[in-house]
C-alpha positions in Angstrom: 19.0 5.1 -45.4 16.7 6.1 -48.2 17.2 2.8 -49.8 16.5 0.5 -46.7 13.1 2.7 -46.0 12.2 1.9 -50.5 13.5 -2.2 -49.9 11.1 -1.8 -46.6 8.1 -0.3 -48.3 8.3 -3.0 -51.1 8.8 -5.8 -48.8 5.7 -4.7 -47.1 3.7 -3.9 -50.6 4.7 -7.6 -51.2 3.5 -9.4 -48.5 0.0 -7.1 -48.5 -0.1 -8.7 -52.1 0.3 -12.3 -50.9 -1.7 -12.4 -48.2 -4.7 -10.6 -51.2 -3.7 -13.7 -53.0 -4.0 -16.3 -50.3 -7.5 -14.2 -49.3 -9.0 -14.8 -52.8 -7.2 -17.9 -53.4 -8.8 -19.4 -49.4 -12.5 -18.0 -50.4 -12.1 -18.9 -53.5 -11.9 -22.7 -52.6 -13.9 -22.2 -49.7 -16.6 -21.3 -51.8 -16.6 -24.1 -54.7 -16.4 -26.4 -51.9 -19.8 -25.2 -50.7 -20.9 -25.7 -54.4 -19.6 -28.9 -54.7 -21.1 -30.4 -51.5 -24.8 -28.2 -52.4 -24.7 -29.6 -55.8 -23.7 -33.2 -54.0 -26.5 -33.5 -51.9 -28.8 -32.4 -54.2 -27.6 -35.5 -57.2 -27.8 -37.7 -54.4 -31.2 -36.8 -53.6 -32.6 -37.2 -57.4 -30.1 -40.0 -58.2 -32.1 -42.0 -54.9 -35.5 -40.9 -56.1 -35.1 -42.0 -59.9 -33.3 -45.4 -58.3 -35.7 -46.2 -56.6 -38.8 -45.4 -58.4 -37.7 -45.8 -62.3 -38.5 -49.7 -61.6 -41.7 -49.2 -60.5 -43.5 -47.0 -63.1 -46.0 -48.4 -65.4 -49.1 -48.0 -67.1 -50.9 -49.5 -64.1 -49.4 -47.0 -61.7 -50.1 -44.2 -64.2 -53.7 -44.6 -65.8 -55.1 -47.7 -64.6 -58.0 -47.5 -61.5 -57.1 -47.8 -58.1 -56.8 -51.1 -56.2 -55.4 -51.9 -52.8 -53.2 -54.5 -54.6 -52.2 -52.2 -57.4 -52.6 -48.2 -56.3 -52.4 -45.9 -59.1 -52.1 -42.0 -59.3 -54.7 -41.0 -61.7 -56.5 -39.4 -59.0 -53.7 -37.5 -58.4 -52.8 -36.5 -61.7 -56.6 -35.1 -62.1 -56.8 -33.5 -58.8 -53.4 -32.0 -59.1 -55.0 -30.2 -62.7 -58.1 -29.0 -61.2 -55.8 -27.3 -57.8 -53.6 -25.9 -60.7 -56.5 -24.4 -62.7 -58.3 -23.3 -59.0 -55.3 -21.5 -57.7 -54.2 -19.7 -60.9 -57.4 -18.6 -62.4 -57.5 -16.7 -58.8 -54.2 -15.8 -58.1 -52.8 -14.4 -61.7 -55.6 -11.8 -62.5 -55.3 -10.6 -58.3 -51.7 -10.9 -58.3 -51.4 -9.1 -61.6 -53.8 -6.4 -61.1 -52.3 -5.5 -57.5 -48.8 -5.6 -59.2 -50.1 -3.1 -61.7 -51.6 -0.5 -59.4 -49.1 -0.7 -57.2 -46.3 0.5 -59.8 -48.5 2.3 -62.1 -51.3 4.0 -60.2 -49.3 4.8 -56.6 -46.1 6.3 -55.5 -43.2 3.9 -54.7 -41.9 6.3 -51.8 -45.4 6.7 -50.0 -45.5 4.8 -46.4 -48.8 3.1 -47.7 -47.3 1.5 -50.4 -43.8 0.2 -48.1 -45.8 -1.1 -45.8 -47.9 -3.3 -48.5 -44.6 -4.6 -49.7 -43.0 -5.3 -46.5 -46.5 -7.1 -45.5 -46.6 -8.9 -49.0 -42.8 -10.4 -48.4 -43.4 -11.1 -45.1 -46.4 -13.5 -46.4 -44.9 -15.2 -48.7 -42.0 -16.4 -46.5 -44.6 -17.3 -44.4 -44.7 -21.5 -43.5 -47.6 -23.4 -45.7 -48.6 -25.0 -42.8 -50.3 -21.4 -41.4 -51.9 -21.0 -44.7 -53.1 -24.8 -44.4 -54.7 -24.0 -41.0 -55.9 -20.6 -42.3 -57.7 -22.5 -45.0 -59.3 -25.2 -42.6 -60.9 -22.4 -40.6 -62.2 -20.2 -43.2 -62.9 -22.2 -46.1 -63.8 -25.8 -44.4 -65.5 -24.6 -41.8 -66.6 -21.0 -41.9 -67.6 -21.1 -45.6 -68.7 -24.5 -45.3 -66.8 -25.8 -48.3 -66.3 -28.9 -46.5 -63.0 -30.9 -47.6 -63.0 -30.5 -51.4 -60.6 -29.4 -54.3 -62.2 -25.9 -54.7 -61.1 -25.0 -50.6 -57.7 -26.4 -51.0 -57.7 -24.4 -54.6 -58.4 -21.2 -53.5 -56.2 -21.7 -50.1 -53.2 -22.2 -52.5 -54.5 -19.5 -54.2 -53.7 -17.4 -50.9 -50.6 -18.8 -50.8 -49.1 -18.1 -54.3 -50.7 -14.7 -54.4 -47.9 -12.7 -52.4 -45.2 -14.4 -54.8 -47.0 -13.8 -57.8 -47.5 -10.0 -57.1 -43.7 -9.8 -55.9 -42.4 -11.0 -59.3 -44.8 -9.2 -61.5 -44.2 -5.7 -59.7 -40.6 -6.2 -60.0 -41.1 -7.3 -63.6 -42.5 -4.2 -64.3 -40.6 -2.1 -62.3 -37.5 -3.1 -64.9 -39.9 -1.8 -67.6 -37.7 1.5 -68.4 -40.2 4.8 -67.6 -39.1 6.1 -71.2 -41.4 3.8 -72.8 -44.0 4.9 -70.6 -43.4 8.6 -71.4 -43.0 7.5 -75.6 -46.4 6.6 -75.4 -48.2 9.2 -73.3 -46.4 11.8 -76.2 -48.2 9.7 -78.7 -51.6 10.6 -77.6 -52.0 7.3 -75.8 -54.0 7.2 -72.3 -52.5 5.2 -69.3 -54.6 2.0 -70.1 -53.6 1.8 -73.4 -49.8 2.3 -72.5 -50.0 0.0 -69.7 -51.8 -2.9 -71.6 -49.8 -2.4 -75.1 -46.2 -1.1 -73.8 -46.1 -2.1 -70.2 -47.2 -5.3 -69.6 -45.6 -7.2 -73.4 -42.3 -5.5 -72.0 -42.9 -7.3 -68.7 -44.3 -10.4 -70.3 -41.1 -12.7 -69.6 -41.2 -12.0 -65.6 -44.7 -12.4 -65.7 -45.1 -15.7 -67.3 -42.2 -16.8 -65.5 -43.9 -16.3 -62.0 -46.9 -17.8 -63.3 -45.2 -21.3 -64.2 -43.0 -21.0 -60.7 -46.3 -20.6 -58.9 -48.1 -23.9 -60.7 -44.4 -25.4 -59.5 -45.2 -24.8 -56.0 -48.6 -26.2 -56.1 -48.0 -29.0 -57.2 -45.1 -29.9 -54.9 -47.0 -28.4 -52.0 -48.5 -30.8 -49.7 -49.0 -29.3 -46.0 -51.9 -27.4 -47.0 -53.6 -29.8 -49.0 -53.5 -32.2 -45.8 -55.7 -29.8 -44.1 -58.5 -28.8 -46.9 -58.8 -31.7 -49.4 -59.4 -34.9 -47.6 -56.6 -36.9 -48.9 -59.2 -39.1 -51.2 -56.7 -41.7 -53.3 -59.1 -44.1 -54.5 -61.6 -42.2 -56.4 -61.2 -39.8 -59.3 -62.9 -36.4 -58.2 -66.3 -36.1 -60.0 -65.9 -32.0 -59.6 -64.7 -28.9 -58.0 -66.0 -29.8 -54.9 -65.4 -33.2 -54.0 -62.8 -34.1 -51.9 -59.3 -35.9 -53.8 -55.7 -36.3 -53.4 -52.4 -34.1 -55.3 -49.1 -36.4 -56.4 -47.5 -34.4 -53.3 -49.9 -35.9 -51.0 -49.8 -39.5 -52.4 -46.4 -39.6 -51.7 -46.4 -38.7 -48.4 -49.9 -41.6 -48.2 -47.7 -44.3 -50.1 -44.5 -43.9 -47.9 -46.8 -44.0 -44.6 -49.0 -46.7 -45.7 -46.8 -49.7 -47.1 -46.2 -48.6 -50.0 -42.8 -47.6 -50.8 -42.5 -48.3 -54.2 -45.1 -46.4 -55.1 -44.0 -43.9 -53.0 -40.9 -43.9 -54.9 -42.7 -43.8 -58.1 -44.7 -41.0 -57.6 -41.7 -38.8 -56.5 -40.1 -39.4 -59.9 -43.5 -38.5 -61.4 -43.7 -35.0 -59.2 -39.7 -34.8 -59.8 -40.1 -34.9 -63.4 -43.0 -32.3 -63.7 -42.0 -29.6 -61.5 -38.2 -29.8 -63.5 -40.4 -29.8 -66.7 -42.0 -26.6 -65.7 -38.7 -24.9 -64.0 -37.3 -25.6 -67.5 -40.6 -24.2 -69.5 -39.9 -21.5 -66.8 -36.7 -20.5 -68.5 -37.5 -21.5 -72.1 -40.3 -18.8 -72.0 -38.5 -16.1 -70.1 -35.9 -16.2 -72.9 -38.1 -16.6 -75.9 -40.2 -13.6 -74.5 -37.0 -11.7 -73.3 -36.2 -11.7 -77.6 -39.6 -10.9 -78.8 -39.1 -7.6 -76.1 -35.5 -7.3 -78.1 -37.0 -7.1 -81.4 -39.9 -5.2 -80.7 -37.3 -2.9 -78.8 
């Protein structure tokens, strides 16, 4: 009797064990499948873009002026470098100085302080389409800016600003609080200990947001439409004249019979934002050692 109840245990312990096995063995493929078809359709995406628009790059298309018989993106390369220098020269030092008092200066547990984050997450999932409307009212209208490179600039700036202080708050929330408390038992006040200990520690997860948020400009296209004018014959002369971004000269190309240069100018954008996800990476890792060593 004893021995029939033991072989029926382990039978039982047995087939718990397989059916574990076939568990971990179903998700398992269940899973690389959805990373093989993720991975598929994005390859096939980039594959058709750099097919189709390789051919059609040249100098022309690149640096020469713009003609209706032979477009060029020169005006979108410049005005794409003056929305990049807009946006961040107003978003890092706001996004960095609200990160800052919001770890250093406040409590994390206070309702004041939840609320901020939960209303800082909840814009920056918000669509860019609202925060190209919100920029039409307020800064082409209301303000008077009129459609020009500086409204578009600082309604990206808007945008980005949410993300940036995300990333740089949780960047220094990693910074361990024993560094902070080494340096107040040195004699040093809490300026000094955020600016020398606080913020170099952080410096990786800062810079990294930074190069993500000149990403999403220049891939972003749904508020420009709204606050720039689309102008993508003529080089902007300044801040506040109207021009065109690479994202918005595809979107012009494809829509106005021009689908090589269309094509063309996606591999351009393509290349650049992969260039700066990969600068992205490069400088998280070379700061993350300089924290190392200096650790």
């Amino acid at each position: 009797m004893k021995h029939t109840a033991r072989k029926t245990i382990r039978i039982q312990r047995t087939n718990a064990h397989k059916r574990k096995v076939y568990k971990y063995v179903f998700f398992k493929i269940l899973t690389q499948s959805m990373l093989i078809l993720s991975l598929s359709a994005l390859i096939s995406v980039i594959v058709f873009v750099l097919i189709r628009g390789i051919p059609y790059i040249n100098t022309q298309l690149l640096f020469g002026d713009y003609s209706s018989k032979s477009p060029s993106i020169k005006p979108a390369l410049i005005g794409t470098l003056y929305l990049i220098i807009i946006s961040i020269l107003i978003a890092a030092p706001i996004g960095i100085g609200s990160a800052i008092f919001l770890t250093e200066y406040t409590k994390s547990k206070s309702r004041l302080i939840q609320v901020i984050r939960v209303a800082t997450e909840t814009l920056a999932g918000i669509p860019s389409i609202v925060y190209g409307i919100f920029g039409y009212i307020v800064f082409v209208r209301a303000l008077g800016l009129g459609y020009s490179l500086i409204g578009g600039g600082l309604t990206l700036a808007v945008m980005i600003l949410p993300t940036i202080v995300r990333s740089t708050e949780e960047s220094l929330l990693a910074v361990p609080f024993s560094l902070r408390e080494g340096s107040y038992a040195l004699g040093s006040s809490k300026v000094r200990t955020i600016f020398s200990v606080v913020l170099p520690c952080a410096g990786s997860g800062i810079v990294t947001s930074l190069i993500l948020a000149i990403g999403r400009v220049m891939s972003e296209s749904a508020v420009l439409i709204l606050t720039i004018g689309m102008v993508i014959n003529k080089i902007p002369g300044s801040f506040i004249s109207p021009g065109t971004s690479l994202a918005l000269n595809v979107y012009y190309f494809g829509s106005h019979g021009y689908p090589e240069q269309a094509s063309a100018t996606g591999v351009v954008l393509l290349v650049l934002v992969v260039s700066i996800n990969i600068l992205a990476t490069v400088l998280g890792k070379t700061f993350g050692k300089g924290e190392l060593v200096n650790g």
